[in-house]
DSSP file (Angstrom, degrees, kcal/mol; ACC not computed):
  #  RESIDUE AA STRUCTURE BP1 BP2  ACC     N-H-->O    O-->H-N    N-H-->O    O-->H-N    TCO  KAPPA ALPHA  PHI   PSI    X-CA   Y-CA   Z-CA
    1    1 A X              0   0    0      0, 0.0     2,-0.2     0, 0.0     0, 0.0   0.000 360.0 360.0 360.0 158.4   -0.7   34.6    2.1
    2    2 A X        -     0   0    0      2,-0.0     2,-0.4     0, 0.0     0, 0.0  -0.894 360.0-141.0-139.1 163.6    1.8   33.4   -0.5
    3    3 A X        -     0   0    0     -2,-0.2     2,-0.7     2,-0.0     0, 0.0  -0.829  13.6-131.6-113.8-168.4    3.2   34.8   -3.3
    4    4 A X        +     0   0    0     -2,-0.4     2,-0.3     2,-0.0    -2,-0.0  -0.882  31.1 166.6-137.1 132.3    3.9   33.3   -6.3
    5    5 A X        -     0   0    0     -2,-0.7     2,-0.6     2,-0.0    -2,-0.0  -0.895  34.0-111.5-136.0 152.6    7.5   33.7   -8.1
    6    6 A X        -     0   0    0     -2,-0.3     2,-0.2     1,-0.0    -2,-0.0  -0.712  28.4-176.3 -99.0 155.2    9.3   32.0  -10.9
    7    7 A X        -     0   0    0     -2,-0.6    -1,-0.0     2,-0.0    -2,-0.0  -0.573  16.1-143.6-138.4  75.4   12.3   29.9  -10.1
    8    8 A X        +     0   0    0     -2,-0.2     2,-0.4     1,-0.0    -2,-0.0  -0.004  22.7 179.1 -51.2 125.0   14.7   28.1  -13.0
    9    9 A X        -     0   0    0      2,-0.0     2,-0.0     3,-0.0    -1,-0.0  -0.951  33.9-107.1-130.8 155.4   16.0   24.7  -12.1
   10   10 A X    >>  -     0   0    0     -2,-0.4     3,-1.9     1,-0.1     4,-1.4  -0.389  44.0-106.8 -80.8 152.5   18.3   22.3  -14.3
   11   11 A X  H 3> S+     0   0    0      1,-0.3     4,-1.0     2,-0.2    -1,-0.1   0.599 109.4  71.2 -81.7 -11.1   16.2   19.5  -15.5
   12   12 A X  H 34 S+     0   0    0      2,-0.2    -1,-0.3     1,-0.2     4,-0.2   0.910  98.4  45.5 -29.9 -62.5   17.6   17.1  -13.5
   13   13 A X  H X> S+     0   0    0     -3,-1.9     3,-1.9     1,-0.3     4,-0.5   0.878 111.1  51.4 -85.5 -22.3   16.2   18.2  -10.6
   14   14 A X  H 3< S+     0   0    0     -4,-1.4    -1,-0.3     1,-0.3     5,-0.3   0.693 109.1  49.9 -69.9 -17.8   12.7   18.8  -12.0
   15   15 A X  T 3< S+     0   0    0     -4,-1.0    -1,-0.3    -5,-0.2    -2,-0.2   0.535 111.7  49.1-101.1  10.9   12.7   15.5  -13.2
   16   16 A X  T X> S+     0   0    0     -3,-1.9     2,-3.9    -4,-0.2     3,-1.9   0.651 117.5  45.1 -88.3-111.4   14.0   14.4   -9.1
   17   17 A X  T 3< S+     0   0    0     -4,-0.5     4,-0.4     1,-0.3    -3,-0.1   0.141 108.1  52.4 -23.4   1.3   10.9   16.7   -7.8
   18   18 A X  T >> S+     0   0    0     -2,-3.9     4,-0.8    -5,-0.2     3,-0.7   0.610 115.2  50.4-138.0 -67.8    8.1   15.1  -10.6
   19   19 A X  H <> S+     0   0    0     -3,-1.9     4,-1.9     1,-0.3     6,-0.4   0.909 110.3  44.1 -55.2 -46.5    9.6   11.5   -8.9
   20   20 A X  H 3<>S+     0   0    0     -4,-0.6     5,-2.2     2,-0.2     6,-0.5   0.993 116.0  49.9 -52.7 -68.1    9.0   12.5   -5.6
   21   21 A X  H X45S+     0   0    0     -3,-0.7     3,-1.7    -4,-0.4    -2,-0.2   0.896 111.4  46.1 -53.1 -80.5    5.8   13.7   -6.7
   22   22 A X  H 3<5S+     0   0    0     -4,-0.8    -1,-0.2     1,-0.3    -2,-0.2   0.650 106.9  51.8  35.1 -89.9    4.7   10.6   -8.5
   23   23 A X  T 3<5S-     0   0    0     -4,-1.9    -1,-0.3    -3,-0.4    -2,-0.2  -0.036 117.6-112.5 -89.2  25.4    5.5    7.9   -6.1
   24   24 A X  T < 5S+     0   0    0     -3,-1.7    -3,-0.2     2,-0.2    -2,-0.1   0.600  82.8 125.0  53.1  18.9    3.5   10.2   -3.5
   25   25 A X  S   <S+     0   0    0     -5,-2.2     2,-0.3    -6,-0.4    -4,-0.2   0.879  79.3  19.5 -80.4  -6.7    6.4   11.0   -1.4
   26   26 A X  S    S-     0   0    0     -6,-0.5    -1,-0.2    -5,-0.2    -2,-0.2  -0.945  80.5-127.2-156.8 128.5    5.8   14.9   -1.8
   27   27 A X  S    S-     0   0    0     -2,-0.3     2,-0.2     1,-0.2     3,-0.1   0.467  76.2 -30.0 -98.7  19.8    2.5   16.4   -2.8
   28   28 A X  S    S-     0   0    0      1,-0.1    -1,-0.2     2,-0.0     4,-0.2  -0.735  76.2 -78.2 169.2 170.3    3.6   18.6   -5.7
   29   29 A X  S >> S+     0   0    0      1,-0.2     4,-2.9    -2,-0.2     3,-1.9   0.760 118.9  55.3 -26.6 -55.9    6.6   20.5   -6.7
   30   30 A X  H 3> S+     0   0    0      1,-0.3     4,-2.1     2,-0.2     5,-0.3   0.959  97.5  58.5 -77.0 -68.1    6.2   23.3   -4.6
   31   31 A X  H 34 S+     0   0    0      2,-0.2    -1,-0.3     1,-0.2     4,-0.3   0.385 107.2  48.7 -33.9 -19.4    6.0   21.7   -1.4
   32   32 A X  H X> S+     0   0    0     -3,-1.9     4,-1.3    -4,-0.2     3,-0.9   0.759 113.8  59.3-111.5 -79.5   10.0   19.8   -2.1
   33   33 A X  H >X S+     0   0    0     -4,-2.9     4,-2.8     1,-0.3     3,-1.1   0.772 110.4  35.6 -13.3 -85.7   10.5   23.8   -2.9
   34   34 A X  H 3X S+     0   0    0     -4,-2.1     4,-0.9     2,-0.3    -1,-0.3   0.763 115.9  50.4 -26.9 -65.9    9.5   25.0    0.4
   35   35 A X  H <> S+     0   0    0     -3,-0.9     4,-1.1    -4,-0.3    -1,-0.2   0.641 108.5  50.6  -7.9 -64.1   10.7   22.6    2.4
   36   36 A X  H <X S+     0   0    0     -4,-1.3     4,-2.4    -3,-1.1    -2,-0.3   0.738 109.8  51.0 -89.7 -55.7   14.0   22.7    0.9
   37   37 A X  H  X S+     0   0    0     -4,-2.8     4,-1.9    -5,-0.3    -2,-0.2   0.750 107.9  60.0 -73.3 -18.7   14.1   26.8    1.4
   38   38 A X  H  X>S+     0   0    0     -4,-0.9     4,-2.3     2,-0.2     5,-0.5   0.933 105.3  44.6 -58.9 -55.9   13.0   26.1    5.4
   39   39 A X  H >X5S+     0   0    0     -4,-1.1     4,-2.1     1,-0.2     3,-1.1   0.971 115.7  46.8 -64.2 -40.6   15.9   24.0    6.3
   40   40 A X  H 3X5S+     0   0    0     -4,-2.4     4,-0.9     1,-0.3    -1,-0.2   0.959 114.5  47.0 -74.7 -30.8   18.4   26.4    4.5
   41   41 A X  H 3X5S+     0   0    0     -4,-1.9     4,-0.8     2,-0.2    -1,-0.3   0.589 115.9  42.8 -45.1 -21.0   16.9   29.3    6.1
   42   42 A X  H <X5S+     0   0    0     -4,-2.3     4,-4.3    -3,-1.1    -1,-0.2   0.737 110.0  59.1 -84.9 -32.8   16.9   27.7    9.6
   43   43 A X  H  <<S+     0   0    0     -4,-2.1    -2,-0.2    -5,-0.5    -3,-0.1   0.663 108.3  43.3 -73.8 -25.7   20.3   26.5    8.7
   44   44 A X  H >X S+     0   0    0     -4,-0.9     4,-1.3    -5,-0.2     3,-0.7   0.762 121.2  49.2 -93.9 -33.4   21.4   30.5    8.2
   45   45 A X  H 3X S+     0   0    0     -4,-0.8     4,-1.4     1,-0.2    -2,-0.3   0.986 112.0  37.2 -40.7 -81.7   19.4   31.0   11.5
   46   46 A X  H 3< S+     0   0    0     -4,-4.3     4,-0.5     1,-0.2    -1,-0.2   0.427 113.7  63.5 -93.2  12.9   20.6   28.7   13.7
   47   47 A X  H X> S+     0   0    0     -3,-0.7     4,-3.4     2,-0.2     3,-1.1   0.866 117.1  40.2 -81.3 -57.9   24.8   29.5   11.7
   48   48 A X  H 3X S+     0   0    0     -4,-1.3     4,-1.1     1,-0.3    -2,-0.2   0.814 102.6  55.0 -41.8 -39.5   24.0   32.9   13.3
   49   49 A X  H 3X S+     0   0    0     -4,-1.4     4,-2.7    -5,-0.2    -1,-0.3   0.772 114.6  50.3 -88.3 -17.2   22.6   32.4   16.4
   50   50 A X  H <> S+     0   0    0     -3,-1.1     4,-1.5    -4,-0.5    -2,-0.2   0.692 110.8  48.5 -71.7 -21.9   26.1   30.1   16.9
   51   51 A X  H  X S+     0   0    0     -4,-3.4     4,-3.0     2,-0.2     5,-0.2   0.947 107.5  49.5 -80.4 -54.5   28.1   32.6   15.9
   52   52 A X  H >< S+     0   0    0     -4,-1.1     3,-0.6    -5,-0.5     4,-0.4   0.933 118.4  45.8 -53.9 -60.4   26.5   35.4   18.1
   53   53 A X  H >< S+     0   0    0     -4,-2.7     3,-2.2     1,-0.2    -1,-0.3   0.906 106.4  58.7 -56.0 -37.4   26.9   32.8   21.2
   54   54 A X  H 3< S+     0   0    0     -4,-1.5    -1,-0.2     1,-0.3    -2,-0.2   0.779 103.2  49.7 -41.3 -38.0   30.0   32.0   20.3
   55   55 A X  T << S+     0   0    0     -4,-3.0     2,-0.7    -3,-0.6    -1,-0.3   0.609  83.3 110.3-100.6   8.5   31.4   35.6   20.6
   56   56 A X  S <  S-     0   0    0     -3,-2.2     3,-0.1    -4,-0.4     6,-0.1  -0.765  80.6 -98.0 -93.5 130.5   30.1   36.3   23.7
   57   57 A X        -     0   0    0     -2,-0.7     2,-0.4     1,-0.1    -1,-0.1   0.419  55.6 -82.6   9.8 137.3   32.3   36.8   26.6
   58   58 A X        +     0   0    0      3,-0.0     2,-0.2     1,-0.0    -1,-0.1  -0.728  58.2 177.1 -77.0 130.4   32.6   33.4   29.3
   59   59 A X    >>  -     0   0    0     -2,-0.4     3,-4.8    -3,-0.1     4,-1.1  -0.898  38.9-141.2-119.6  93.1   29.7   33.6   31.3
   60   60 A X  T 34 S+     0   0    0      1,-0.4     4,-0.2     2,-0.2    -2,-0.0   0.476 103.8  50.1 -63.8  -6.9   28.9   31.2   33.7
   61   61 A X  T 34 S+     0   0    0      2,-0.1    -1,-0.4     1,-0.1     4,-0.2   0.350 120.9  37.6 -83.6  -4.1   25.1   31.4   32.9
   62   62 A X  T <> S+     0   0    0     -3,-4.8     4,-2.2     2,-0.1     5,-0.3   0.171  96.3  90.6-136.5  -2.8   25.9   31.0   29.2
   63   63 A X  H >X S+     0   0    0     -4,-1.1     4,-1.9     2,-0.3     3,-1.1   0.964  88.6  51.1 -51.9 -78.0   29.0   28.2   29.8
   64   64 A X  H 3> S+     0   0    0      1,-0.3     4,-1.5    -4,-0.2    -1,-0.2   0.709 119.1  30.6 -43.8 -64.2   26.8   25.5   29.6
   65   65 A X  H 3> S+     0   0    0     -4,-0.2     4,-1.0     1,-0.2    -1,-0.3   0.608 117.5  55.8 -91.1   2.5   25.0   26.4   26.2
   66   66 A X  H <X S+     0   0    0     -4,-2.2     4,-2.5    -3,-1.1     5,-0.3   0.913 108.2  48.6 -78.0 -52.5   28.2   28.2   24.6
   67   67 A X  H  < S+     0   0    0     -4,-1.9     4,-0.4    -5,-0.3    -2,-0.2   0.850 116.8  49.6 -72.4 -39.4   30.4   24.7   25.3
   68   68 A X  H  X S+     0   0    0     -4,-1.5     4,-1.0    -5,-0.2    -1,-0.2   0.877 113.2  44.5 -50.0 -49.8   26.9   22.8   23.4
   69   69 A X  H  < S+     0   0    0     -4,-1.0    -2,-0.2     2,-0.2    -1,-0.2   0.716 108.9  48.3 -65.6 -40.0   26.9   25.0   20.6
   70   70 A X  T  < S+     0   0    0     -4,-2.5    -1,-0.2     1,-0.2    -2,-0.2   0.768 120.6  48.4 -79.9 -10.0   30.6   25.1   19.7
   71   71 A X  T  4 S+     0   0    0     -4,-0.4     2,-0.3    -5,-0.3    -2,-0.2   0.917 113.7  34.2 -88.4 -43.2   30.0   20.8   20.0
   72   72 A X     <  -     0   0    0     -4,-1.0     2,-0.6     3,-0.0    -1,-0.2  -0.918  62.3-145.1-141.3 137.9   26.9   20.2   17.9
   73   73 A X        -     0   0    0     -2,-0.3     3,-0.1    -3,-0.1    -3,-0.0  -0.868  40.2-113.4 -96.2 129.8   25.6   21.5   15.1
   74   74 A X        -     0   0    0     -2,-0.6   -28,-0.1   -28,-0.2    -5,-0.0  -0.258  37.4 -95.8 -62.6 156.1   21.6   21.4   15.6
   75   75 A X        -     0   0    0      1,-0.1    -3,-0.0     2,-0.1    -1,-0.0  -0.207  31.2-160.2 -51.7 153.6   19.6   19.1   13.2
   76   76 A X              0   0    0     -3,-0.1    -1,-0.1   -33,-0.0   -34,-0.1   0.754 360.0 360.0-119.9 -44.2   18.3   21.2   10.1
   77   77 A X              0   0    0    -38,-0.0    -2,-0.1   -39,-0.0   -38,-0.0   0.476 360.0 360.0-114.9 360.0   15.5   18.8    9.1
C-alpha cells in the first residue's frame, strides 16, 4: 500500500529529478523521492543503533562490535 502526499521542492531540484528521469537513470520522480527518504531514514536508524551501542557498558561479548561501530560509519546507500 502507498499513500500519496504532496511535497514542495525548489526548482532546481525538480529540474535535477526530470534529468535523472530523462536520461533513464531513475524511472520517475517518485522513485529518486523514495530512495532518497530510505537512506536518510536508515541513516537515523543505523545513528541510533550507534549511539545505543555506544552507551553500553564494556562487555566483552559486545567489545568487538562496540570498537567497529565507534570506527566506521556503515554505508547508507
Amino acid at each position: 500500500m502507498s499513500i500519496q502526499i504532496a511535497v514542495r521542492l525548489p526548482d532546481k531540484i525538480v529540474e535535477e529529478l526530470d534529468a535523472l528521469v530523462a536520461s533513464g537513470q531513475a524511472p520517475s520522480r517518485a522513485s529518486v523521492v523514495e530512495a532518497a527518504l530510505r537512506r536518510e531514514l536508515r541513516q537515523h536508524l543505523y545513528a541510533r543503533e550507534a549511539e545505543l551501542l555506544a552507551s553500553l557498558p564494556p562487555d566483552d561479548d559486545f567489545d568487538a562490535m562496540h570498537d567497529w561501530v565507534a570506527r566506521n560509519r556503515p554505508a547508507i546507500d
